[in-house]
N, CA, C and O of each residue as an XYZ file, in Angstrom:
312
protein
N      38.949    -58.754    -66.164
C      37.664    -58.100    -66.005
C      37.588    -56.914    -66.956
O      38.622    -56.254    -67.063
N      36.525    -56.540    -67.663
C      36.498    -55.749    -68.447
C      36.342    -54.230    -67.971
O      36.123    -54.166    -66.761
N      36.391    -53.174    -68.519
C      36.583    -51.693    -68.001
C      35.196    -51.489    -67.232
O      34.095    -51.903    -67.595
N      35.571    -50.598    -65.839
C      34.243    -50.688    -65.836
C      33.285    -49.173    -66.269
O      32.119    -49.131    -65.876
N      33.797    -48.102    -66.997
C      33.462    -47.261    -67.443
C      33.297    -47.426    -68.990
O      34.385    -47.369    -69.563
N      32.581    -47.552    -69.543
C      32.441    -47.966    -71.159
C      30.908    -47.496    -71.584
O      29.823    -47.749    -71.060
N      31.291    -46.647    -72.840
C      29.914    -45.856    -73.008
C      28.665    -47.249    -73.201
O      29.049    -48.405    -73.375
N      27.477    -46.947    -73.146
C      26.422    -47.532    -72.959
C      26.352    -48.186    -74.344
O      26.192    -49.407    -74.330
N      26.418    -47.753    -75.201
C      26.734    -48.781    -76.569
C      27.784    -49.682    -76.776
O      27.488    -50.757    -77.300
N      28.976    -49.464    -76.468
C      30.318    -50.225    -75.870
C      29.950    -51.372    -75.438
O      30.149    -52.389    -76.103
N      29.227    -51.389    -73.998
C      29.265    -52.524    -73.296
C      27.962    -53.295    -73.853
O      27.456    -54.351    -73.474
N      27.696    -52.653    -74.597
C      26.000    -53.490    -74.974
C      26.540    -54.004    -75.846
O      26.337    -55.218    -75.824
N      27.319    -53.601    -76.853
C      28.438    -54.759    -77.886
C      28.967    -55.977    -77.014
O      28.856    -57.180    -77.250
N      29.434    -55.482    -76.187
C      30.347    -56.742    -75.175
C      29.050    -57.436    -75.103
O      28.867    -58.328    -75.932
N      28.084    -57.168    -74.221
C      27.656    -58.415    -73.949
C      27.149    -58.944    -74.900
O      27.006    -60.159    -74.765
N      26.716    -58.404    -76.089
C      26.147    -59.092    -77.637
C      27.026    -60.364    -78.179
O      26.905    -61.528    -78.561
N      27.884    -59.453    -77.974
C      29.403    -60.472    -78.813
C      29.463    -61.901    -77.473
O      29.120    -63.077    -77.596
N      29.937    -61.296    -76.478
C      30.032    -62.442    -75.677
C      28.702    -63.694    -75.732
O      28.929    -64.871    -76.014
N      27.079    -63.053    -75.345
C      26.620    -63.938    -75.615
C      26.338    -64.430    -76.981
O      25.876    -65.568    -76.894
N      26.416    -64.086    -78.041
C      26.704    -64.906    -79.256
C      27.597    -65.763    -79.573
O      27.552    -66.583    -80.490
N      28.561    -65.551    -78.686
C      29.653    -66.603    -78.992
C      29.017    -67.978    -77.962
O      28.680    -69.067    -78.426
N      28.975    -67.678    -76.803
C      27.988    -68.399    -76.058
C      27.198    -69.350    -76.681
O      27.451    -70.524    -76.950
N      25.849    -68.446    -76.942
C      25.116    -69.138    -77.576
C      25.262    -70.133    -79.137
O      24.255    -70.695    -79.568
N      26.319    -70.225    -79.714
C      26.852    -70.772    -80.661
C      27.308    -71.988    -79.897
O      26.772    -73.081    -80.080
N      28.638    -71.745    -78.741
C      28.871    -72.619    -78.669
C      28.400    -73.683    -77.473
O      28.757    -74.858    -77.552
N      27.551    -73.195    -76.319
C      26.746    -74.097    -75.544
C      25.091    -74.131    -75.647
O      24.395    -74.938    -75.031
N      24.555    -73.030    -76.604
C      23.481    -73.663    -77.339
C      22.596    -72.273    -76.408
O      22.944    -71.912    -75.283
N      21.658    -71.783    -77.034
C      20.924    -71.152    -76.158
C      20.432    -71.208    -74.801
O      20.724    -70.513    -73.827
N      19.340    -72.516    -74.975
C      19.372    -72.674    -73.613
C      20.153    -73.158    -72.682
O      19.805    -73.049    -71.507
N      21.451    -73.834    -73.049
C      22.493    -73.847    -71.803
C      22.581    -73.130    -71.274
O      22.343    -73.081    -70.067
N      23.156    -71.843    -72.320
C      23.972    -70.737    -71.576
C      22.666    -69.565    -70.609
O      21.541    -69.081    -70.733
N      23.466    -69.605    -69.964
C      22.801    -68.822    -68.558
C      23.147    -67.414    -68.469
O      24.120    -67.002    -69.099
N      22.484    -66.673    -67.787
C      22.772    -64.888    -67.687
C      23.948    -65.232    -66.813
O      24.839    -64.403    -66.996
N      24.280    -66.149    -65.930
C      25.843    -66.140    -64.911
C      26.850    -66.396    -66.520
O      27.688    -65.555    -66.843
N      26.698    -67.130    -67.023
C      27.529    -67.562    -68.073
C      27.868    -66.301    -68.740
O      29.046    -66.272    -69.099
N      27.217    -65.298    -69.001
C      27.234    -63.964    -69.767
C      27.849    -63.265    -69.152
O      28.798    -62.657    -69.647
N      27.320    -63.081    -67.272
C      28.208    -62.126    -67.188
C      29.905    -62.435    -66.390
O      30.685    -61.643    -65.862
N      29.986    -63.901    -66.603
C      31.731    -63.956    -66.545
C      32.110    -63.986    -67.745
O      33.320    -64.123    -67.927
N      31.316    -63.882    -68.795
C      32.554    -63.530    -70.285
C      32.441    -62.332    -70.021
O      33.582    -61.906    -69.839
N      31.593    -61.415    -69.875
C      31.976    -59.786    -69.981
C      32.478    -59.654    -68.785
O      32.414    -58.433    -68.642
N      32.960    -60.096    -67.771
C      32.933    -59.782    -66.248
C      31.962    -58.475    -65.983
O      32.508    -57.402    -66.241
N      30.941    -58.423    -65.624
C      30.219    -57.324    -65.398
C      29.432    -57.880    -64.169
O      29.610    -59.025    -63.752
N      28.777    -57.223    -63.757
C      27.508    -57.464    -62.722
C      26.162    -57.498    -63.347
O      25.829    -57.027    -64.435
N      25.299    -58.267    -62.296
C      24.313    -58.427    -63.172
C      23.116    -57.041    -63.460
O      22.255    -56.933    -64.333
N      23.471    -56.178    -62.423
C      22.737    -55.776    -62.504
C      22.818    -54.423    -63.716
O      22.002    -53.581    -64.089
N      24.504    -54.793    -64.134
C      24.621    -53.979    -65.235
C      23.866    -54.425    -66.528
O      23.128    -53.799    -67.289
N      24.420    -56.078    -66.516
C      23.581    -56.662    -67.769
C      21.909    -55.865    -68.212
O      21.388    -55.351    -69.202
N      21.479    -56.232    -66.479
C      20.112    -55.699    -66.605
C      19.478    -54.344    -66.854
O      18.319    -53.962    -67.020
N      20.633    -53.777    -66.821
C      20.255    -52.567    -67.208
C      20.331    -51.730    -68.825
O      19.792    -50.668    -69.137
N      21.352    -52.801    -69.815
C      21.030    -53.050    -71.067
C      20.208    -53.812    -71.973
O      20.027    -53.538    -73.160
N      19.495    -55.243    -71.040
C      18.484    -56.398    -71.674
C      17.409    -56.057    -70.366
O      17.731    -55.603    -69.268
N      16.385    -56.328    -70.721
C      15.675    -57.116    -69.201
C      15.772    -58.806    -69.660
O      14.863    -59.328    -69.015
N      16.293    -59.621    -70.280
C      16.451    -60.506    -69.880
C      17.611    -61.419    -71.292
O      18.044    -60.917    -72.329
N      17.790    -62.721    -70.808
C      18.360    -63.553    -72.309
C      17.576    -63.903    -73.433
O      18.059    -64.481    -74.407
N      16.015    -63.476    -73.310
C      15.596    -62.898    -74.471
C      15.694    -61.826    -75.488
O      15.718    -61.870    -76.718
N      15.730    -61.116    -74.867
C      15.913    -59.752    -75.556
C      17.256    -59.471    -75.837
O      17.602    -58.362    -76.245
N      18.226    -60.614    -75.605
C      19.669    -60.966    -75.537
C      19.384    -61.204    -77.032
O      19.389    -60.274    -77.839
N      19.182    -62.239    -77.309
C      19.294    -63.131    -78.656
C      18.294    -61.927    -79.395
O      18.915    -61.266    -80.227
N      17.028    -61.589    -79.242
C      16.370    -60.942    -80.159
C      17.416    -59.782    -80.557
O      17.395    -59.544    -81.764
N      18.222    -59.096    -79.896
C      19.314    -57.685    -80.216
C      20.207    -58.689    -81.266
O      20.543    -58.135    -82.313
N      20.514    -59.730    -81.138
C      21.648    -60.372    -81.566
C      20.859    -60.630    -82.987
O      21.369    -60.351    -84.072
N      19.630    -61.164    -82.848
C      18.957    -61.698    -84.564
C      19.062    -59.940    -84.821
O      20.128    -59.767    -85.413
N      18.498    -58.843    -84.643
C      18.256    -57.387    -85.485
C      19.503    -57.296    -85.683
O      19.666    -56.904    -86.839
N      20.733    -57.494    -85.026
C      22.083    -56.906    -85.539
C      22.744    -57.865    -86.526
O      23.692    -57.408    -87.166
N      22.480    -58.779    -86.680
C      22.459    -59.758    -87.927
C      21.969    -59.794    -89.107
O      22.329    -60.202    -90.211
N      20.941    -59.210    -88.592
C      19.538    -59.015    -89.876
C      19.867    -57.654    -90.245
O      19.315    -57.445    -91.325
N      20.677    -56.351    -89.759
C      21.294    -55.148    -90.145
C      22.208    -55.590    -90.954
O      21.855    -55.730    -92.125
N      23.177    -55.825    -90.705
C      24.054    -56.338    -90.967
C      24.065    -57.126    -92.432
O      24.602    -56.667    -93.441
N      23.643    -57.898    -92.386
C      23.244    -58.553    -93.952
C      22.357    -57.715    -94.718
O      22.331    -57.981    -95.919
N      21.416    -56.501    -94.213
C      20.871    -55.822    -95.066
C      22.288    -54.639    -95.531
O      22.627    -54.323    -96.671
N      22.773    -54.271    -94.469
C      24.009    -53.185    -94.835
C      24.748    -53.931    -96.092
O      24.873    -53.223    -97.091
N      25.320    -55.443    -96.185
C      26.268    -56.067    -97.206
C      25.106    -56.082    -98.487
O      25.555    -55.693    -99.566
N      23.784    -56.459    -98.467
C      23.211    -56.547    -99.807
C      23.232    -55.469   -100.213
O      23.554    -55.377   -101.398
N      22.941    -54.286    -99.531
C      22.652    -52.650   -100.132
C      23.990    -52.457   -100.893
O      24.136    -51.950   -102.005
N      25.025    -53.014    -99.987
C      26.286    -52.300   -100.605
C      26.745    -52.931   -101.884
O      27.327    -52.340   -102.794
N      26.476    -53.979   -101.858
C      26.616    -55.022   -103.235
C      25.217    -54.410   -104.258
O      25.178    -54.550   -105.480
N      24.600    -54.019   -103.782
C      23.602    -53.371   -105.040
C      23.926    -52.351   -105.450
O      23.713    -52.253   -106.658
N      24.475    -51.279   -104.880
C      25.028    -50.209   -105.153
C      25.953    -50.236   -106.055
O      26.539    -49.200   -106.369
């Protein structure tokens, strides 16, 4: 089970990472908010208190992707 004190950006990584891996490997709509929160072991009502839902799951997951590849082009232009 994961810590259960972890600053508010911390655990919002966990569950990012966890459901991305998720969603890669049982497909979006398989994977379920129960599915999410036994990879992070958390409660749900923690989840809910970083997403309101597995939308706004995947939408955090496309902007930190879409950062992310803007951070590597900038740095390669530089």
């Amino acid at each position: 089970m994961a810590p259960r004190h972890l600053s508010a950006p911390v655990r919002r990584a966990q569950i990012l990472d966890a459901s991305h891996r998720l969603f890669l490997t049982k497909g979006y709509e398989a994977t379920t908010i129960e599915d999410v929160l036994t990879a992070v072991g958390i409660a749900k009502g923690t989840l809910y208190h970083h997403f309101p839902g597995k939308e706004a799951i995947l939408d955090a997951i496309v902007l930190r992707t879409v950062d992310a590849i803007v951070q590597r082009a900038q740095a390669a232009a530089d």
